[in-house]
N, C-alpha and C positions, 0 to 999 in steps of 0.2 A: 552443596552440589556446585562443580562448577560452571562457568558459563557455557564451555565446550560441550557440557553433557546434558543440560538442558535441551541445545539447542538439539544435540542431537536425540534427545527424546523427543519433544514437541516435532520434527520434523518425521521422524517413524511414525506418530501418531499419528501424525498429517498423512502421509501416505500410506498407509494402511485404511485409515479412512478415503482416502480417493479412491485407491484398489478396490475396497468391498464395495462404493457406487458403480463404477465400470462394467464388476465383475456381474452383479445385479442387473445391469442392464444389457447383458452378454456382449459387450463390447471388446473383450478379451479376445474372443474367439473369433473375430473380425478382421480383418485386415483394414483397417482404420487406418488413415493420413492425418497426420497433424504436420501444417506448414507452420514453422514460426523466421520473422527479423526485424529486426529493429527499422520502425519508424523515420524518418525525416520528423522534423522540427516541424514543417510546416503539415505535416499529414498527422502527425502525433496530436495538435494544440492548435495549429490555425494561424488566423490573424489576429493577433492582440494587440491594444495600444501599450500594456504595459508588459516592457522588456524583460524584466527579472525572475522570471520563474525557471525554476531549472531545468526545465527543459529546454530554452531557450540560452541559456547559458554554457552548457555545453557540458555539465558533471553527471547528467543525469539522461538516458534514450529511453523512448519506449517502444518493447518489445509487444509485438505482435501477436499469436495465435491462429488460428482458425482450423476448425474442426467442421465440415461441414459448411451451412450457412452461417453458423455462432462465430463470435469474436469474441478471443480473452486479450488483456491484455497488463505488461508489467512495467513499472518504471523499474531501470538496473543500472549500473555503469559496467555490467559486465555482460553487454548486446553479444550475439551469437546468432546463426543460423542453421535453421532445423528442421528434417521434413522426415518422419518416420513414425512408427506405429506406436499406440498406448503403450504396449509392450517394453517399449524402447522408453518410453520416458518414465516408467517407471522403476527400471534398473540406472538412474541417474542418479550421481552422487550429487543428493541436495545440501548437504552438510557441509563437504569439502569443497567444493567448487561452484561458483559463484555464476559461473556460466549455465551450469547443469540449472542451478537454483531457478537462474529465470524463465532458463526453459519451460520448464517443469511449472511454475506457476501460469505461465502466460497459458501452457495446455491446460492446467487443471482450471481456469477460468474460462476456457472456451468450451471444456466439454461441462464443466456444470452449468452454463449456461445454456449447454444443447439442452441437458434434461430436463431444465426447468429449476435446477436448484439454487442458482444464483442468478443477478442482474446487476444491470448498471457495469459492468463490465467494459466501456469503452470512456476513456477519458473526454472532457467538456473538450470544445472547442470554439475560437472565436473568442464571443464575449461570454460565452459559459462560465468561465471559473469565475470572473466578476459575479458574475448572477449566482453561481453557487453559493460563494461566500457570504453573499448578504443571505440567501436561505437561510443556511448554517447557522448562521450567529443568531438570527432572526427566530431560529428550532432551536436555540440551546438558549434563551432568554425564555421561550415562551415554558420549558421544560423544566430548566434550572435558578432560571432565577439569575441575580446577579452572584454568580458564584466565582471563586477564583480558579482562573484555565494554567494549565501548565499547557501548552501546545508542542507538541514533537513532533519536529522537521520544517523547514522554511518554506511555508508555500505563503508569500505576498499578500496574496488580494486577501484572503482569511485571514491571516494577520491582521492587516488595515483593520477589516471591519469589528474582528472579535477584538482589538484593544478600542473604538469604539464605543466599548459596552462593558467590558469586561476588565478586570484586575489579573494581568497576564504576564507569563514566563515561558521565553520560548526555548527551545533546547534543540541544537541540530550539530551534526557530525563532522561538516565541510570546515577544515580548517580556515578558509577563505574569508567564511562568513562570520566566528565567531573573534565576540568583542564589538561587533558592531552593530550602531544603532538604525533599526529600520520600525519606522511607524512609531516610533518613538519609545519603543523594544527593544534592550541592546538581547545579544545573541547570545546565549549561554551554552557555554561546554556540552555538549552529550554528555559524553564519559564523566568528566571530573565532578557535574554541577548537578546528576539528575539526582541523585537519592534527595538532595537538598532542597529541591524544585519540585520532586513526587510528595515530599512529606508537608509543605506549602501550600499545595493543590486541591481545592478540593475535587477536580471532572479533569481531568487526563483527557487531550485528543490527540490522537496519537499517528500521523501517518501510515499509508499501508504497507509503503516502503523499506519500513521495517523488518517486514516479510522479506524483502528481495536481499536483505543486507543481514540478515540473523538476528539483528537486536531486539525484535521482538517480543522475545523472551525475558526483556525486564521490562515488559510492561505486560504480562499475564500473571494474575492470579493477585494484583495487589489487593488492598483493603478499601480500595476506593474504585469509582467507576471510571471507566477507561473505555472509550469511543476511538473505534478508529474511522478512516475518514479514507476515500479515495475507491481507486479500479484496482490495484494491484491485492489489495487483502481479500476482494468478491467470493474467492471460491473457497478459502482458510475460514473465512467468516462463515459461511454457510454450513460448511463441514464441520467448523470447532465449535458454530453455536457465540463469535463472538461477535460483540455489540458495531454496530458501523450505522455511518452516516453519509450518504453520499447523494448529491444529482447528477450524476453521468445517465451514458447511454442504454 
């Protein structure tokens, strides 16, 4: 199969499973508002002492949500703005258009968050991702043992502390980043270096990111356990049943 048509299965499956939640909750037949846009740096994340996170870097905004009182929320590079009914986001082309994509996730994290199906839906700010990351590593020690991490996607402060503790490979997309040494990690290819790095691994943590950028899809259904980590996967994880690890809000 190829990657094209995965992804566009696993995203039918994904919305067909949000449709049937909504539909269930007669939200259909509602005249619902869903506002979404992207974030500021400092409303996204905060103040942090350490610079590098990509949000703050500038390859990566996060998108908004709100449904209601709920908040969902996606990291994307392809920010947009959006104010219209369930209706509407669910005739969005998540597959081909990248804009539609985060739409559409940043909603389905705000209305599974109305229902009660999902949390943790809004990203750490401040010194949160600090604190997160020592959690993390701190729940996948107490969990796993000293096992070896393949990590997908650069988020810093998790870095730091799972190599720390752990025997680790980290794998991200950002031409910018890859080749170099952070935490004392050089940066490995996405594309070229993952099967090499999956078959190495024994615990996968996998950004939610993933979700808003399609890759995803090669990290479901391996032979080994795979954690995702973050706000952006909250409502996909809930819906798809997959494994996450997060302290947001």
């Amino acid at each position: 199969m190829t990657k094209e048509k995965s992804r566009r299965e696993f995203f039918s499956v994904l919305m067909e499973k949000f449709k049937k939640i909504v539909e269930e909750n007669g939200l259909l037949g509602r005249e619902v508002k869903i506002g979404c846009r992207a974030l500021s740096a400092q409303e996204a994340i905060g103040e942090t002492k350490r610079k590098d996170f990509p949000l703050l870097t500038g390859r990566e905004v996060m998108m908004q949500a709100e449904f209601d009182v709920a908040i969902g929320q996606t990291f994307t590079s392809a920010p947009s703005a959006f104010s219209g009914t369930i209706e509407e986001v669910l005739e969005l082309d998540v597959v081909g258009n990248d804009h539609d994509r985060a739409i559409f996730i940043a909603a389905m994290n705000a209305v599974t968050r109305k229902l009660g199906l999902s949390d943790r839906t809004i990203h750490c700010r401040d010194e949160g991702p600090e604190e997160c990351a020592v959690k993390i590593a701190d729940t996948l020690m107490e969990t796993y043992g000293p096992v070896k991490i393949a990590q997908v996607g650069y988020q810093p402060a998790l870095l730091e502390r799972l190599s720390e503790k752990f025997e680790i490979r980290l794998l991200d997309l950002n031409p910018e980043m890859i080749g170099k040494t952070k935490s004392g990690v050089k940066i490995l290819d996405g594309e070229r270096d993952r099967e090499e790095v999956i078959r190495w691994a024994d615990l996968i943590l996998c950004t939610g990111s993933t979700l808003s950028n399609g890759t995803i899809v090669d990290y479901i259904g391996l032979d080994k356990e795979v954690l995702f980590y973050g706000t952006t996967v909250a409502g996909a994880a809930a819906l798809l049943g997959l494994k996450r690890i997060c302290h947001g809000q």
